[in-house]
C-alpha positions in Angstrom: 6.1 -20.3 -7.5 6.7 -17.3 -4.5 3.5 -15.9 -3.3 4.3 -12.5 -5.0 4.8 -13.7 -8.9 1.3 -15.4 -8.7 -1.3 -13.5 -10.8 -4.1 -11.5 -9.7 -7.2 -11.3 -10.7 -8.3 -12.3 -14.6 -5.1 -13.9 -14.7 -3.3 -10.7 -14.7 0.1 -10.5 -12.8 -0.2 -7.5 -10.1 2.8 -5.4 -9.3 5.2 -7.1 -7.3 5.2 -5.1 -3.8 8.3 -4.5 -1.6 8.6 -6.6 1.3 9.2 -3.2 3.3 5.8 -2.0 1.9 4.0 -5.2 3.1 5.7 -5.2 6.4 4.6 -1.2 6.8 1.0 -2.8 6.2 1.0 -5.4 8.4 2.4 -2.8 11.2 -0.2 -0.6 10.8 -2.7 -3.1 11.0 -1.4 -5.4 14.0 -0.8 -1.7 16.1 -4.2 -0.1 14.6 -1.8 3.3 13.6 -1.8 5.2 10.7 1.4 5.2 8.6 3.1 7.8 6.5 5.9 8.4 3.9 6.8 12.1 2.9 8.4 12.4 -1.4 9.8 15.3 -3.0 7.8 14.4 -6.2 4.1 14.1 -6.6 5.1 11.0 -9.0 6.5 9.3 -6.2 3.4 9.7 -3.8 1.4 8.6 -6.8 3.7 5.0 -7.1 3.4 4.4 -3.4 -1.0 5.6 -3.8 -1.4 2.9 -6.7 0.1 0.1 -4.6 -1.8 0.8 -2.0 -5.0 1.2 -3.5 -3.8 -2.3 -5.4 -3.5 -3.8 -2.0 -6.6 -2.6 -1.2 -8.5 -3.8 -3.9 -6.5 -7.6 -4.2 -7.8 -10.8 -2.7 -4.3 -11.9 -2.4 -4.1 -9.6 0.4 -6.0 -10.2 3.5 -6.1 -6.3 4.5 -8.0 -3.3 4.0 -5.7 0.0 3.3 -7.4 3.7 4.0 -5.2 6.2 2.9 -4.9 10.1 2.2 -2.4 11.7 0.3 -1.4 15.4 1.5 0.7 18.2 -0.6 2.3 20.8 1.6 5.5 23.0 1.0 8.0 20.4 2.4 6.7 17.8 -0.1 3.8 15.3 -0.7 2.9 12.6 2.2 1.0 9.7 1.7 -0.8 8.1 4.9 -2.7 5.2 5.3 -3.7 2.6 7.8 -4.3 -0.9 7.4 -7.2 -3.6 9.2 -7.1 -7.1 8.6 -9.8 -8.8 6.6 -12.4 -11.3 8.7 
């Protein structure tokens, strides 16, 4: 079974992140930067908060995510930097 389809806490299957997403983590973690993607749509920043928070929250993950989410005319941005666990 691949790494991402196994379940996640009380048996529950997480959301299956995109490999982009996890590589943005590990990026910001191995260079200690923070990270940020700009939506048109507060709905979209939301998506991107929850699997970031989900990451943040999982023992499948061996990271820690901060992040901060920021509304301005041009759009919403969502930042957030990553540490590795241990």
């Amino acid at each position: 079974m691949p790494e991402n389809e196994v379940p996640a806490g009380r048996g529950r299957p997480g959301p299956v992140l995109p490999s982009w997403l996890l590589e943005s983590i590990a990026t910001s973690a191995k260079d200690d930067v923070w990270l940020s993607a700009k939506f048109k749509t507060s709905d979209e920043a939301e998506e991107l908060a929850k699997l970031l928070h989900y990451v943040n929250r999982s023992t499948r993950f061996a990271y820690h995510v901060a992040t901060r989410r920021d509304e301005t005319a041009e759009g919403h941005r969502v930042l957030f930097k990553a540490e590795t666990n241990g």
